[in-house]
C-alpha atoms as a printed R data frame, in Angstrom:
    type eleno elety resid chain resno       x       y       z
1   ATOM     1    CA   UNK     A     1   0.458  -5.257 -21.610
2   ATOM     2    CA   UNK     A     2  -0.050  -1.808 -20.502
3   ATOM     3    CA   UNK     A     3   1.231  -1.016 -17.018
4   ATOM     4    CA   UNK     A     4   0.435   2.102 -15.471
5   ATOM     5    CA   UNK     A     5   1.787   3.737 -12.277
6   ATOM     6    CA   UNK     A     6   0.470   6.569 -10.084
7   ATOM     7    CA   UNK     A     7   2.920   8.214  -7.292
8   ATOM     8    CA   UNK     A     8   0.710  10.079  -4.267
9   ATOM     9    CA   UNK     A     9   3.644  12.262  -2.667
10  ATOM    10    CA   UNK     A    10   3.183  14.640  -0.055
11  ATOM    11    CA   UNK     A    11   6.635  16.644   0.815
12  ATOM    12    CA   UNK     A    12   9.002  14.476  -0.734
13  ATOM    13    CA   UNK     A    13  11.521  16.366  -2.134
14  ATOM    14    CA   UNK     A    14  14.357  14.777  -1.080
15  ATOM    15    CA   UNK     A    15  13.510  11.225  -2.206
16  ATOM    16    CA   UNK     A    16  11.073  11.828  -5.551
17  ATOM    17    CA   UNK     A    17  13.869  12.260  -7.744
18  ATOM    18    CA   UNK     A    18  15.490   8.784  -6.583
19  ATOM    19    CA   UNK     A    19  11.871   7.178  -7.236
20  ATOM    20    CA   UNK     A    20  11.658   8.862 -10.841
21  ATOM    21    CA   UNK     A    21  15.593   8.259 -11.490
22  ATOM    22    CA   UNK     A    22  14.602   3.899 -10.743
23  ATOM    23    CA   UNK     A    23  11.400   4.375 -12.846
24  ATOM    24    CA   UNK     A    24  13.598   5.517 -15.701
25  ATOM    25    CA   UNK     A    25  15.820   3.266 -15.771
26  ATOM    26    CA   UNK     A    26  13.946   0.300 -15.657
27  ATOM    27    CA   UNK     A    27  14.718  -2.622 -18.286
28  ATOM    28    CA   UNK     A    28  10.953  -2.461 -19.071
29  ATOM    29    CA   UNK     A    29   9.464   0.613 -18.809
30  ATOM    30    CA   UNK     A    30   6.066   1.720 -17.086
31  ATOM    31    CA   UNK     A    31   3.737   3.087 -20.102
32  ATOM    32    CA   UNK     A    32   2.506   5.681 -17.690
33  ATOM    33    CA   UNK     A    33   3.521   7.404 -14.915
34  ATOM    34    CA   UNK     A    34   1.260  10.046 -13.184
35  ATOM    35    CA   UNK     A    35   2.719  11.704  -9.735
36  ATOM    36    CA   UNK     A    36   0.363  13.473  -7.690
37  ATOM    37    CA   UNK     A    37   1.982  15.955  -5.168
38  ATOM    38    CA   UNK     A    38  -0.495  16.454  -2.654
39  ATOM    39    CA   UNK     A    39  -0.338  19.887  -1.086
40  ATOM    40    CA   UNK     A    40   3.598  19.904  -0.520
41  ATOM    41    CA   UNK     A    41   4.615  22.583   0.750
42  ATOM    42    CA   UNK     A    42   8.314  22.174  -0.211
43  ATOM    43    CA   UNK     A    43  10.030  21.998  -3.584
44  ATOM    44    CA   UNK     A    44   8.335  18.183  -4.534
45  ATOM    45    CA   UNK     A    45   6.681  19.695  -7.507
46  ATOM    46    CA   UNK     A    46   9.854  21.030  -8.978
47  ATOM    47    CA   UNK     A    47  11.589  18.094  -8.103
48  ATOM    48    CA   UNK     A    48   9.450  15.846  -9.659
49  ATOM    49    CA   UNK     A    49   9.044  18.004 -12.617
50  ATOM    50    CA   UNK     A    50  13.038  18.086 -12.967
51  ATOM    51    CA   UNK     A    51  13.606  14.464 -12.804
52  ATOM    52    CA   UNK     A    52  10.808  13.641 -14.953
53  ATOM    53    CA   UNK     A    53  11.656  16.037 -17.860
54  ATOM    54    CA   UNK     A    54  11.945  14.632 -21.820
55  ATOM    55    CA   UNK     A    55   9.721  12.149 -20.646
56  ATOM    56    CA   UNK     A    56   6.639  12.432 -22.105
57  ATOM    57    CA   UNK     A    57   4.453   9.375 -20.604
58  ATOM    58    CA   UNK     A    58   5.199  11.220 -17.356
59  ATOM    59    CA   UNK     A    59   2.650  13.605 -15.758
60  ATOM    60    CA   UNK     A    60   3.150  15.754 -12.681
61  ATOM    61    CA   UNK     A    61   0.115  17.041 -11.188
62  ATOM    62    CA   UNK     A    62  -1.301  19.329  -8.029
63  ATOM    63    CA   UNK     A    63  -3.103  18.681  -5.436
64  ATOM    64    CA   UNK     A    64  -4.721  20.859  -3.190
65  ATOM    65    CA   UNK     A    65  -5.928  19.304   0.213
66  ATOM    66    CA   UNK     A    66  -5.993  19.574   3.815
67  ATOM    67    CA   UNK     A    67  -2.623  20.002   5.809
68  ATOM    68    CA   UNK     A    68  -4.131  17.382   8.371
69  ATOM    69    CA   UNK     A    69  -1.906  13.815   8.573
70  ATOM    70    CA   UNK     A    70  -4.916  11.761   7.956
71  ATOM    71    CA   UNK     A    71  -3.045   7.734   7.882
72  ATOM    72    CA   UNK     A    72  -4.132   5.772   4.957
73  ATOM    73    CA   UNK     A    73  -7.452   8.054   3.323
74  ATOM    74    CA   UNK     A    74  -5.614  10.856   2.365
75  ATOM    75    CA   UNK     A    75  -2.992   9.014   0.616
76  ATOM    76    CA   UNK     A    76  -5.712   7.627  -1.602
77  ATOM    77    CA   UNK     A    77  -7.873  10.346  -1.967
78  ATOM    78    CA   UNK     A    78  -4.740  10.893  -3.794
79  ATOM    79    CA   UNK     A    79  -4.095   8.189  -5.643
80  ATOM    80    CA   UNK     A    80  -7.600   8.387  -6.963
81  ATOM    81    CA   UNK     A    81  -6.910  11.507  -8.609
82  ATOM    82    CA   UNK     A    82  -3.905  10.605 -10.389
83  ATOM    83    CA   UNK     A    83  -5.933   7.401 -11.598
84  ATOM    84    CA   UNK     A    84  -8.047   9.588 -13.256
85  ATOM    85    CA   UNK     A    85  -5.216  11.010 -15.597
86  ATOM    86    CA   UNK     A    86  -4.587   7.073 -15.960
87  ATOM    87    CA   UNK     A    87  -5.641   5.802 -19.776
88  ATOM    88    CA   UNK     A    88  -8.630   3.745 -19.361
89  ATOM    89    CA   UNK     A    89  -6.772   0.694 -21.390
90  ATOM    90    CA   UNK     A    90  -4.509   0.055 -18.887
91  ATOM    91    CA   UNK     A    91  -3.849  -3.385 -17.609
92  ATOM    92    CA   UNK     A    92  -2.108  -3.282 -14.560
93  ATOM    93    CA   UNK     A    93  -2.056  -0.241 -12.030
94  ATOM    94    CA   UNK     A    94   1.041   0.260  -9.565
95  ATOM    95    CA   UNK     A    95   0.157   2.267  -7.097
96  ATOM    96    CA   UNK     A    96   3.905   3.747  -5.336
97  ATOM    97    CA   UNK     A    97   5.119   5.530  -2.975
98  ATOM    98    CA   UNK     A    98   7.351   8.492  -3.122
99  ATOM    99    CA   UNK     A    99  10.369   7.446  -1.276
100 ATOM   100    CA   UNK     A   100  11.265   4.310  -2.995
101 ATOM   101    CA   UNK     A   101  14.044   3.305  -5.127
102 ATOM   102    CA   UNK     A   102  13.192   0.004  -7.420
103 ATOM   103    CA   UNK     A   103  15.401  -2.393  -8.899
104 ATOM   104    CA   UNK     A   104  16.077  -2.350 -12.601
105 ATOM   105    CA   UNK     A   105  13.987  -5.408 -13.399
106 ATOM   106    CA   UNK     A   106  10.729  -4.494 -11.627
107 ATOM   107    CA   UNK     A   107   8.549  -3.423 -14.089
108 ATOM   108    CA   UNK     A   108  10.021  -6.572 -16.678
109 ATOM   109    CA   UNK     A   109   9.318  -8.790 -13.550
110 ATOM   110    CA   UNK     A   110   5.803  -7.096 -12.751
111 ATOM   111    CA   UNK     A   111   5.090  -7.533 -16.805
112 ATOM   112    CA   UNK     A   112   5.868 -11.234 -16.270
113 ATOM   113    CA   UNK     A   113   3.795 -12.140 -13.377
114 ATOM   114    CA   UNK     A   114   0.790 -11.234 -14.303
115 ATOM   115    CA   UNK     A   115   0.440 -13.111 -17.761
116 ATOM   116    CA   UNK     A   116  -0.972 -15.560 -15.099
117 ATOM   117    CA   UNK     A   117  -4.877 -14.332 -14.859
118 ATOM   118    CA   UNK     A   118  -5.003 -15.689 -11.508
119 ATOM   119    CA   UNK     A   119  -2.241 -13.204 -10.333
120 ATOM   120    CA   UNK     A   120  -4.517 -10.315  -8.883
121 ATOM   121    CA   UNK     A   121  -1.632  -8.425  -6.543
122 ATOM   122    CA   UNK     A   122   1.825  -8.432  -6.654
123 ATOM   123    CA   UNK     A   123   5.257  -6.683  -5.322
124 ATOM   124    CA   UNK     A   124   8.364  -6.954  -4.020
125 ATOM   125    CA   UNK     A   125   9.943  -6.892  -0.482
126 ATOM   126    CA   UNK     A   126  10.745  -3.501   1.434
127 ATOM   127    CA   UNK     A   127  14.412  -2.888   2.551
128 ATOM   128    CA   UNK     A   128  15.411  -0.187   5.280
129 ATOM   129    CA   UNK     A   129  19.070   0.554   5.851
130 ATOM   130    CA   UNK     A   130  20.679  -0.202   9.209
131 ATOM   131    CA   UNK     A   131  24.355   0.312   9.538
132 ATOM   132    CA   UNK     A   132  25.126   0.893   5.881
133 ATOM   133    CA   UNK     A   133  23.125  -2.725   5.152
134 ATOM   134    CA   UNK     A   134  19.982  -2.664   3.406
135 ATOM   135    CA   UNK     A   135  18.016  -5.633   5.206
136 ATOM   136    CA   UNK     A   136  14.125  -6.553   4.443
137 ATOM   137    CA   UNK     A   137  11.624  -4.705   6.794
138 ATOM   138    CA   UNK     A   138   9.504  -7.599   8.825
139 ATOM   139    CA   UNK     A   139   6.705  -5.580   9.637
140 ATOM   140    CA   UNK     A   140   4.074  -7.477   8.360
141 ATOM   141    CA   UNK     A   141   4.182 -11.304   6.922
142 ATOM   142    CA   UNK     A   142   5.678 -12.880   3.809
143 ATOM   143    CA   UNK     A   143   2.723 -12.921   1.722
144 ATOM   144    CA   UNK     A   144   1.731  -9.399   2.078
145 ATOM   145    CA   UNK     A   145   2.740  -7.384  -0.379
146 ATOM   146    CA   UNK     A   146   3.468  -3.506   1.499
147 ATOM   147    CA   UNK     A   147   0.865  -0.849   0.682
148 ATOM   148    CA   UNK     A   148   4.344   1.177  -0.983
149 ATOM   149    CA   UNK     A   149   4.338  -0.764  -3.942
150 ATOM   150    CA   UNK     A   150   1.262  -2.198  -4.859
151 ATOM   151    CA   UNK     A   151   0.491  -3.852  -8.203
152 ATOM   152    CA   UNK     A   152  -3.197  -4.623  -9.577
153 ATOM   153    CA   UNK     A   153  -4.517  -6.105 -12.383
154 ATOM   154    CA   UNK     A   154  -6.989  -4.461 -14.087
155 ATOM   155    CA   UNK     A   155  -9.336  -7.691 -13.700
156 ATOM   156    CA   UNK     A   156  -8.579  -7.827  -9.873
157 ATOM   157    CA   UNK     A   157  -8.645  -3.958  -9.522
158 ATOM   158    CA   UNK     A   158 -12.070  -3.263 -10.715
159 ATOM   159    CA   UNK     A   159 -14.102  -6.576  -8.688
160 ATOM   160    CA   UNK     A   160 -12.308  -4.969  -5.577
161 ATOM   161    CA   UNK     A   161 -13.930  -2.128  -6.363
162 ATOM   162    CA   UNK     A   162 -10.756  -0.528  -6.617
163 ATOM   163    CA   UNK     A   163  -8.916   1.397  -3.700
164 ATOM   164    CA   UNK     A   164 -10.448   2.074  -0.251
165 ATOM   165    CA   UNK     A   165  -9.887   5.470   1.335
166 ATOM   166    CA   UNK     A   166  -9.193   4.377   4.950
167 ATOM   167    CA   UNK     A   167  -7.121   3.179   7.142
168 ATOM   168    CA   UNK     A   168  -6.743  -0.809   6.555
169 ATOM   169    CA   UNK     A   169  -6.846  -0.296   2.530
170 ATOM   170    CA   UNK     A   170  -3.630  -2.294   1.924
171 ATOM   171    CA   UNK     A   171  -5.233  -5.015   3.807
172 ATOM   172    CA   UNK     A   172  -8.626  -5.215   2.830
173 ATOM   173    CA   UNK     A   173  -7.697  -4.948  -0.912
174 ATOM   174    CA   UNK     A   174  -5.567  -8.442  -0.536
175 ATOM   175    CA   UNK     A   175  -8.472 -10.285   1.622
176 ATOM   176    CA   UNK     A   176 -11.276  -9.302  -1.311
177 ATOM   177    CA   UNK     A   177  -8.494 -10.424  -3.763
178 ATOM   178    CA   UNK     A   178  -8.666 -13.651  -2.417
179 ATOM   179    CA   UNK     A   179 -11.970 -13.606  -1.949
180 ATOM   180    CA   UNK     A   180 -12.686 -13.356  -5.382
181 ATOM   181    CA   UNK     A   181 -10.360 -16.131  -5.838
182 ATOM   182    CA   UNK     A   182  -7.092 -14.034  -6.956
183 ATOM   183    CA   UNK     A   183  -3.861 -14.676  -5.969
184 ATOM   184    CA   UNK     A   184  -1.151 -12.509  -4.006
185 ATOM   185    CA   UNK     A   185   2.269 -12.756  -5.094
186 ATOM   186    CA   UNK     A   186   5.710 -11.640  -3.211
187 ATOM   187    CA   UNK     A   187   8.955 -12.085  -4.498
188 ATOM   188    CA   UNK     A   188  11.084 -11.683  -1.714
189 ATOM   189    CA   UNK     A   189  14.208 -11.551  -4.191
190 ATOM   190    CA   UNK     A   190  12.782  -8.199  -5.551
191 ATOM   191    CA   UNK     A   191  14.105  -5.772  -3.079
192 ATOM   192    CA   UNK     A   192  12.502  -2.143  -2.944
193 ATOM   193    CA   UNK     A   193  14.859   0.274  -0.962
194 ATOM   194    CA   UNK     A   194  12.359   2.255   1.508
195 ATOM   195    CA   UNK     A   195  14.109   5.646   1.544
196 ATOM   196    CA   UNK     A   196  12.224   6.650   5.137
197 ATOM   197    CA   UNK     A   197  10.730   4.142   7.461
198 ATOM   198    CA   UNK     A   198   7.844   3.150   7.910
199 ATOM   199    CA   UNK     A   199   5.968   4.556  10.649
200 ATOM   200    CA   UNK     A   200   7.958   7.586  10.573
201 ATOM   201    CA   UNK     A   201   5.114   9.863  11.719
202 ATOM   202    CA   UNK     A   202   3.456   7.112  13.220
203 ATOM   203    CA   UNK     A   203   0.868   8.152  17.045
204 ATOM   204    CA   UNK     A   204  -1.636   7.093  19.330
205 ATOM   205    CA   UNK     A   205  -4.040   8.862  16.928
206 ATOM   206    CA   UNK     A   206  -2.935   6.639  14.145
207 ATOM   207    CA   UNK     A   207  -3.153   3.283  16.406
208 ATOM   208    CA   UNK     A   208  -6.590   3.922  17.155
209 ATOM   209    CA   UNK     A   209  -7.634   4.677  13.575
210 ATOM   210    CA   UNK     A   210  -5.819   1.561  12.835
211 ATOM   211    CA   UNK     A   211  -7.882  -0.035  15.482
212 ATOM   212    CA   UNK     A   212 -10.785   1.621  13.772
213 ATOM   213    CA   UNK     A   213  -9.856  -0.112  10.982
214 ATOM   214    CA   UNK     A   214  -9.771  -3.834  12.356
215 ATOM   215    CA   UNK     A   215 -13.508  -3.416  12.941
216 ATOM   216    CA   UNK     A   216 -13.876  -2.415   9.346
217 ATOM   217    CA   UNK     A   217 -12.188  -5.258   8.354
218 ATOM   218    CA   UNK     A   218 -14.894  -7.360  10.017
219 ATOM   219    CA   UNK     A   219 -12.143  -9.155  12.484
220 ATOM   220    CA   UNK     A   220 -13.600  -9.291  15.856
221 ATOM   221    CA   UNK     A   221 -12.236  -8.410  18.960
222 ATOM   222    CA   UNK     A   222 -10.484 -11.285  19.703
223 ATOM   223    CA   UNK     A   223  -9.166 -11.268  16.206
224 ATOM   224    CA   UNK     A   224  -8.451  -7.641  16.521
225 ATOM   225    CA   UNK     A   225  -6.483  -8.620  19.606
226 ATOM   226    CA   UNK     A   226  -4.338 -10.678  18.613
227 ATOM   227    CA   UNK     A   227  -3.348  -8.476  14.909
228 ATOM   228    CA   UNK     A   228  -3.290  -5.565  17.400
229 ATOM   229    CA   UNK     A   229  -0.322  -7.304  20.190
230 ATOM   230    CA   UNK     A   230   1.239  -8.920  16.746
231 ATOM   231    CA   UNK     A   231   1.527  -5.256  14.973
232 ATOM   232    CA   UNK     A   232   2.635  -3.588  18.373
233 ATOM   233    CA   UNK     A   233   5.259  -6.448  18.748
234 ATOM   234    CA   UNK     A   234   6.687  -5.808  15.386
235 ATOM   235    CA   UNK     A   235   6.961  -2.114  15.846
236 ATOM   236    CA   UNK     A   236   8.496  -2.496  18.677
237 ATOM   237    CA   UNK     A   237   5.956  -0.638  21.027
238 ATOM   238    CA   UNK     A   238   4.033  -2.888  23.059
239 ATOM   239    CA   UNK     A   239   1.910  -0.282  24.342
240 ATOM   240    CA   UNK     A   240   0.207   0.853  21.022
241 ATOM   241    CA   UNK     A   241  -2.044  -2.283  22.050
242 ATOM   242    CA   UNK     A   242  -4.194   0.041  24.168
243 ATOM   243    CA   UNK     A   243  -5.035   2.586  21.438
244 ATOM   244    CA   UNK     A   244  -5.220  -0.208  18.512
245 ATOM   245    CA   UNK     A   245  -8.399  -1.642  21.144
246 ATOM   246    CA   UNK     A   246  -9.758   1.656  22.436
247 ATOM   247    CA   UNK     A   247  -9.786   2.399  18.035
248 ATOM   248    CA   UNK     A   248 -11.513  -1.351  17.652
249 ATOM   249    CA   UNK     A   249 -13.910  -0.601  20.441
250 ATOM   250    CA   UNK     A   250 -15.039   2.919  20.131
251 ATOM   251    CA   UNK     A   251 -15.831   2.088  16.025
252 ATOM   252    CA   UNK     A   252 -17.982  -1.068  17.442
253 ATOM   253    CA   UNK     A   253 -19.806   1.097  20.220
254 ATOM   254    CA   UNK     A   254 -20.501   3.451  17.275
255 ATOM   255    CA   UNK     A   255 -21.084   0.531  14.682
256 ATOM   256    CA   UNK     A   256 -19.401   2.465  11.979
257 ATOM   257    CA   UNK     A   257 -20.054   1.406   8.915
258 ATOM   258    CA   UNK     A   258 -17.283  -1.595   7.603
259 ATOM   259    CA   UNK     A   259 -15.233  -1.588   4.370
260 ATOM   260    CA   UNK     A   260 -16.562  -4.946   3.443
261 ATOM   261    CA   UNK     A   261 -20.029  -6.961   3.165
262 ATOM   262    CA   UNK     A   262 -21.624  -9.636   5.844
263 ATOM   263    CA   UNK     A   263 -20.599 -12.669   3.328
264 ATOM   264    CA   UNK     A   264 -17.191 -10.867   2.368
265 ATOM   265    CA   UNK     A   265 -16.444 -10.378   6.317
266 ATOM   266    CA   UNK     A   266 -17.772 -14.023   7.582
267 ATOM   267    CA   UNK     A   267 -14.819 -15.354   5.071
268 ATOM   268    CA   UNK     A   268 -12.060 -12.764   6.407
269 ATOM   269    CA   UNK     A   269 -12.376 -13.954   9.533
270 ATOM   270    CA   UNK     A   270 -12.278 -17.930   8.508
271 ATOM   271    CA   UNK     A   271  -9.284 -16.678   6.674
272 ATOM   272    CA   UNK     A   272  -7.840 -14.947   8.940
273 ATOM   273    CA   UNK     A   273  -8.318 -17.780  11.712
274 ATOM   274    CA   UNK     A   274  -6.932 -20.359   9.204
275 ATOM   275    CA   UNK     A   275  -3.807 -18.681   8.686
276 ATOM   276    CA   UNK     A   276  -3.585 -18.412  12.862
277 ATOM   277    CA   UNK     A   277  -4.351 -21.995  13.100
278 ATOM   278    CA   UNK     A   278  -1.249 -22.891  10.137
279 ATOM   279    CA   UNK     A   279   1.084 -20.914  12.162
280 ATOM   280    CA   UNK     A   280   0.434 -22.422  15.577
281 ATOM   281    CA   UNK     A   281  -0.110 -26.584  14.327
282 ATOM   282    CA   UNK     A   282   1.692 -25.880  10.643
């Protein structure tokens, strides 16, 4: 099994070389690893380089883009370059975030998982420190796995159609997972230390592009609602409601075009009122 990994980082010097540091040390190691700073303007490049050196299955490359915080495109217009450094016989692409530090067994875990075909996605949890303890982040539920540390397999990667530049792509790769009849697997006992929080740059602008991407999704606005008081509940700022439905509602008056198909968004929404329906009768 060939695992391959691509890092999007934009100004991360101070964290890169911890990422790098867990990659090399892992009991089974990635067969690829492909960083992609993304118009840093600090020392990320060097840092990376540093970490990385004697190892030649890793590949530090530039990227030059717009200085404009764009949430959840730009991240994967960067990705998508690093893929294409990837080998084409790859297996199973991890797509990570800069300011982790992983466990020593992640990759060996990872490697293990998906010998099951059905296994499509698959991660760990996300731990932020508070008061010198490293606790698991609850910001979205147990059976997501966070858009940080993402794991595909090849199989599940490609009938996606890979990764969506917009806001909402760590969701809407999961619900055409299961669409296609994949499964999404957390292991809650695999704890990824998240280096900055999540959210850290986190506006209104970025609520209502969330918003935005609700509609995409092909939720609804009742659906949209009730993710949008849910998500502003668990970030602790119950006023980000307003933007996440002025996003919603401004992309519907426009009727932007969604991420996903009629047929693909008629069975999000069953699936997303199913899981609504578990929760409230079990």
């Amino acid at each position: 099994m060939k695992i391959a990994v691509v890092v999007p980082a934009h100004n991360e010097e101070p964290f890169i070389g911890i990422l790098i540091n867990s990659l090399r040390a892992q009991t089974r190691q990635p067969d690829q690893v492909v960083v992609v700073s993304d118009h840093s303007t600090d020392n990320t490049v060097e840092a990376a380089r540093y970490a990385a050196q004697n190892q030649p299955n890793f590949t530090v490359i530039e990227r030059k883009s717009s200085a404009t915080h764009e949430p959840g495109s730009k991240v994967i217009r960067a990705f998508h370059e690093g893929l294409q450094q990837v080998e084409p016989d790859f297996d199973v692409i991890v797509k990570l975030d800069a300011d982790l530090e992983l466990p020593p067994n992640y990759f060996a875990w990872l490697e293990s998982v998906f010998e099951n075909p059905k296994v499509g996605i698959a991660g760990g949890a996300a731990a932020i420190e508070e008061n010198g303890q490293w606790k698991i982040e609850r910001l979205t539920d147990n059976d997501h796995v966070r858009g940080a540390f993402k794991a595909y397999s090849k199989n599940c990667f490609e009938k996606i159609g890979g990764l969506k530049a917009a806001m909402g792509w760590d969701t809407v790769d999961e619900l055409l997972a299961k669409f296609y009849g994949f499964d999404v697997v957390v292991n809650e006992n695999l704890v990824v230390k998240h280096l900055k929080p999540t959210g850290f740059s986190y506006n209104k602008k970025a609520a209502k592009t969330q918003g935005e991407a609700f509609y995409s999704l092909g939720y609804g606005f009742l659906l949209t609602a009730i993710a949008s008081l849910k998500l502003a509940l668990r970030k602790k700022k119950p006023t980000l409601v307003f933007p996440y439905l002025t996003g919603f509602l401004t992309a519907s008056l426009s009727a932007k075009a969604k991420l996903v198909t009629a047929e693909q968004a008629r069975f999000i929404k069953s699936y997303r009122w199913k899981k609504i329906k578990q929760k409230l009768f079990g």
